[in-house]
FIKOLZA-1660 file (N, C-alpha, C; in steps of 0.1 Angstrom, whole numbers, plus 5000, padded with zeros to 4 digits):
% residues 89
   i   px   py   pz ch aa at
   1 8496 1408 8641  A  X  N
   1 8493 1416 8653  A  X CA
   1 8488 1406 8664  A  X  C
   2 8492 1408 8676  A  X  N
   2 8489 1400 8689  A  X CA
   2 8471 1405 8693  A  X  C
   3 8467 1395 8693  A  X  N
   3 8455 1395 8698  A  X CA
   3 8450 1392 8713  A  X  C
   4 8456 1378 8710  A  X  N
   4 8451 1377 8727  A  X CA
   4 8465 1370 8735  A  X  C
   5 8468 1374 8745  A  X  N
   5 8479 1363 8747  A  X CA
   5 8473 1354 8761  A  X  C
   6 8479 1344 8761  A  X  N
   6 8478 1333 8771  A  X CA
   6 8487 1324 8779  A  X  C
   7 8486 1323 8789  A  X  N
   7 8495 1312 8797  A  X CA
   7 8497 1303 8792  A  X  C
   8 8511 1297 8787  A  X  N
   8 8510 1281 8781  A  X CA
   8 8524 1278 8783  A  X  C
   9 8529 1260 8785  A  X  N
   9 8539 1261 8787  A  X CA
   9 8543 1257 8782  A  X  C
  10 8540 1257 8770  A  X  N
  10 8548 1254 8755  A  X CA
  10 8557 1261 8750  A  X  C
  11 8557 1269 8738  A  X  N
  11 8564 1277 8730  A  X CA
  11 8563 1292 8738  A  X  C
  12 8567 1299 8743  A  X  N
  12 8564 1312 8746  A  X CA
  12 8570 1323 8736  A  X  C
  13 8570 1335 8741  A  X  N
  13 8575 1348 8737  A  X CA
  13 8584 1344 8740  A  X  C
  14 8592 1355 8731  A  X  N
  14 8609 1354 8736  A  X CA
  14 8609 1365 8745  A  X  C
  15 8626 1362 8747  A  X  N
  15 8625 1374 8761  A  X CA
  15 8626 1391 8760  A  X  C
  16 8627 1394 8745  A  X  N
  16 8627 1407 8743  A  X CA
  16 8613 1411 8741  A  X  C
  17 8602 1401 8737  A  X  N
  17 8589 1405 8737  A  X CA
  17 8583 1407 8747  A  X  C
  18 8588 1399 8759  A  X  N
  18 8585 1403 8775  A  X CA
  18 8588 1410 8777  A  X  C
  19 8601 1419 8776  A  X  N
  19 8609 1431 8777  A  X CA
  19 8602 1443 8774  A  X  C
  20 8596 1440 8760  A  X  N
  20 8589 1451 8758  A  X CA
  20 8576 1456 8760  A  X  C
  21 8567 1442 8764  A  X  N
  21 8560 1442 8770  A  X CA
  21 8558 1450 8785  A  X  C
  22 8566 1448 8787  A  X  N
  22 8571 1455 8806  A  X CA
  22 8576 1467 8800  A  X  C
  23 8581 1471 8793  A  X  N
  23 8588 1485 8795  A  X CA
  23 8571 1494 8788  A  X  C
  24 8564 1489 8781  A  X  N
  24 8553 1492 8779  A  X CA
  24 8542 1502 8788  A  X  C
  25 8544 1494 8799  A  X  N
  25 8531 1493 8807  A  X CA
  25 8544 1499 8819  A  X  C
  26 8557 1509 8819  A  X  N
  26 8563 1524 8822  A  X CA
  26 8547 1533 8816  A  X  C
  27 8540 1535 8830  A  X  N
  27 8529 1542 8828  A  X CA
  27 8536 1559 8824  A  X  C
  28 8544 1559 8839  A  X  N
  28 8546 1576 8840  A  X CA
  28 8560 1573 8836  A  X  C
  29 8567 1568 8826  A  X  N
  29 8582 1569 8820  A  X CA
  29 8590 1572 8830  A  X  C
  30 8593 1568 8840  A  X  N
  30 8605 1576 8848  A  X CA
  30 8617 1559 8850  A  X  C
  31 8616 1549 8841  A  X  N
  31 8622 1541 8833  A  X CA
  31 8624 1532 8850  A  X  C
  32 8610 1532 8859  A  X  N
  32 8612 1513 8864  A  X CA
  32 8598 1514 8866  A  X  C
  33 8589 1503 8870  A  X  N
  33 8582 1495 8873  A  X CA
  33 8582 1494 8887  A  X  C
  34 8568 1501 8889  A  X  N
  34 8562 1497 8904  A  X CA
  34 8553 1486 8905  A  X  C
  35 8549 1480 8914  A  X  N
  35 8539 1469 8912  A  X CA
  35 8530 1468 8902  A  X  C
  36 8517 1482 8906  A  X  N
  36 8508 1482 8900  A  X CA
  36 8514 1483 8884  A  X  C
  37 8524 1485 8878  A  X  N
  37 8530 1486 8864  A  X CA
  37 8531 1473 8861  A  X  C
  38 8534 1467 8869  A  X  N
  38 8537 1449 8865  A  X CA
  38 8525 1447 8866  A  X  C
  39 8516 1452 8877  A  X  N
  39 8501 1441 8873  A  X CA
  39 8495 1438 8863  A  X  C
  40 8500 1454 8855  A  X  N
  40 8491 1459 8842  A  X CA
  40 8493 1447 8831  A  X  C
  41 8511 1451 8834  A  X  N
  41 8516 1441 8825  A  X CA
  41 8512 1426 8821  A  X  C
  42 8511 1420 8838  A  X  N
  42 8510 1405 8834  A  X CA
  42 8491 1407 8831  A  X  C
  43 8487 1409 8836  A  X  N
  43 8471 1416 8828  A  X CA
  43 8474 1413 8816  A  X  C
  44 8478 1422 8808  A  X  N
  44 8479 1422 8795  A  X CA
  44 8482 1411 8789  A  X  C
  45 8495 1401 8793  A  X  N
  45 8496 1386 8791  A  X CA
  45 8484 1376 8792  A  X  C
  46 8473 1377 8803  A  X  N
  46 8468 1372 8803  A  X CA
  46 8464 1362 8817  A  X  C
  47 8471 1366 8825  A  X  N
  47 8471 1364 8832  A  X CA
  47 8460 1363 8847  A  X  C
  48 8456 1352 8851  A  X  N
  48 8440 1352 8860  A  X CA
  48 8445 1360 8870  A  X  C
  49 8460 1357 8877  A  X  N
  49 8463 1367 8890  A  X CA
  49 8473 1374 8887  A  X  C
  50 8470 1390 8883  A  X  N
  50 8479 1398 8879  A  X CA
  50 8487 1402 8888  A  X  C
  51 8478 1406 8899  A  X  N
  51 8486 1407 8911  A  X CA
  51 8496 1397 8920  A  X  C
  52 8491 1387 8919  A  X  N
  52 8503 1376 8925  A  X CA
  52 8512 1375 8921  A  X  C
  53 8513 1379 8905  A  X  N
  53 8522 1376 8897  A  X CA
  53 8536 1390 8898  A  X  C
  54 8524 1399 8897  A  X  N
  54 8534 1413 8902  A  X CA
  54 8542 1410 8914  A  X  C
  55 8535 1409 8922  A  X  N
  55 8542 1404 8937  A  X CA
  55 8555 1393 8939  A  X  C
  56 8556 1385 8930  A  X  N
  56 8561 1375 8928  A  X CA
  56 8573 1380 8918  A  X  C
  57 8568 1383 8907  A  X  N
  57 8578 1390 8902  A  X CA
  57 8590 1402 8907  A  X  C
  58 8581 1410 8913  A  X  N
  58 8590 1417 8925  A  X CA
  58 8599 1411 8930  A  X  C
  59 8599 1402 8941  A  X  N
  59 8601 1392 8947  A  X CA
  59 8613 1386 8940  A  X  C
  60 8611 1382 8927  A  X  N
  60 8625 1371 8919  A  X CA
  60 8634 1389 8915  A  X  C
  61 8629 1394 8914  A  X  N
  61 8637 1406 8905  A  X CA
  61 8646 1416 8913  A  X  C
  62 8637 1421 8928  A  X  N
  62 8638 1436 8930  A  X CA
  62 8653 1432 8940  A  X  C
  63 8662 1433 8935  A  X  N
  63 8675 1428 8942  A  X CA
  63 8676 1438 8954  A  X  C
  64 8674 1454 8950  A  X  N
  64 8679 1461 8960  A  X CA
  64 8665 1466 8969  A  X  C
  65 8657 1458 8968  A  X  N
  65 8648 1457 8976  A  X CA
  65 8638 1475 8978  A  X  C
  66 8638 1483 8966  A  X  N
  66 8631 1492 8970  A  X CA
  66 8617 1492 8965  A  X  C
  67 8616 1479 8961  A  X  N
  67 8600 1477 8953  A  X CA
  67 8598 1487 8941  A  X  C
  68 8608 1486 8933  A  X  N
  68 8604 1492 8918  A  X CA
  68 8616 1483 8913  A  X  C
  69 8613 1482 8898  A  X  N
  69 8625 1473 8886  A  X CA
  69 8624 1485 8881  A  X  C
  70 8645 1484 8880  A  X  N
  70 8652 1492 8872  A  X CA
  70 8659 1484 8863  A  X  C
  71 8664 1489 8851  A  X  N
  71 8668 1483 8842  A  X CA
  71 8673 1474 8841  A  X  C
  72 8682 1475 8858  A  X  N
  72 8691 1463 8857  A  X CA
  72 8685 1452 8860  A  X  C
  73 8674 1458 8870  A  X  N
  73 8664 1448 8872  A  X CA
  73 8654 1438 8863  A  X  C
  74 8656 1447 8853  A  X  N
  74 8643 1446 8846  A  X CA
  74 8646 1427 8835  A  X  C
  75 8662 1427 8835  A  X  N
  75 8664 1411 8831  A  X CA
  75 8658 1399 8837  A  X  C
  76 8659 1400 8852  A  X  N
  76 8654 1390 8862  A  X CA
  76 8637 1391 8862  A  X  C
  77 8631 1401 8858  A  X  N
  77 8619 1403 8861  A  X CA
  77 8612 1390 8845  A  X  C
  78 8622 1397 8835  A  X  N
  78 8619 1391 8819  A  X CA
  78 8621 1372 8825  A  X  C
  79 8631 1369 8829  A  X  N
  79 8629 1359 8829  A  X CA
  79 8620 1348 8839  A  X  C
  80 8620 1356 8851  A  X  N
  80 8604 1351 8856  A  X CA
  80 8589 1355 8846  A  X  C
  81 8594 1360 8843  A  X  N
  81 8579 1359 8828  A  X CA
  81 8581 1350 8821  A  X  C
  82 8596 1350 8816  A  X  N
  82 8596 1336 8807  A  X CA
  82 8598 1325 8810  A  X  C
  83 8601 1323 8824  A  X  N
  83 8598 1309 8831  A  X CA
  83 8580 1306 8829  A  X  C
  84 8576 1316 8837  A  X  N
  84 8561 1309 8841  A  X CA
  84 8555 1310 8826  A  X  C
  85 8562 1310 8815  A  X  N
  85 8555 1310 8800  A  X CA
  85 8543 1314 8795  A  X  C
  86 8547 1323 8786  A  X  N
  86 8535 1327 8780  A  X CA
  86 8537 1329 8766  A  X  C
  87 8527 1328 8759  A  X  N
  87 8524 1324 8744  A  X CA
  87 8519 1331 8742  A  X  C
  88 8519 1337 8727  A  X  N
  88 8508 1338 8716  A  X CA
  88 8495 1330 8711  A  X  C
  89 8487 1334 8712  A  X  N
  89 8474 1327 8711  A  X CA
  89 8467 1330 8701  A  X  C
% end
């Protein structure tokens, strides 16, 4: 069981554990991610600036520019998570 997770740029999650991480933190299920959904998310990771990261993530992801990740979206968002790395701790 995951306890704590942490930024590191070593070994991280794979990218389905980020995946499901983010589809997670779909507060109201209507199947994308608004900011505040990603904030929760990278929070949860571990993250000092949830919000920057939301923002940023937005930013590498939200292709059609309506400020929510949709599914299709939702690959580009995983791998700016798995760029900026994060681990199990």
């Amino acid at each position: 069981m995951v306890r704590y997770l942490t930024k590191s740029y070593g070994t991280g999650l794979t990218e389905e554990q980020i995946k499901g991480i983010f589809k997670r933190y779909d507060a109201n299920r209507d199947g994308f991610l608004n900011k505040e959904e990603i904030r929760n998310a990278f929070q949860s990771l571990g993250s000092r600036l949830p919000g920057y990261r939301a923002g940023r993530g937005l930013h590498h992801a939200d292709t059609n520019g309506d400020g929510l990740i949709d599914n299709e979206e939702l690959n580009a968002l995983v791998e700016y998570g798995a760029k900026i790395g994060y681990t199990i701790k």
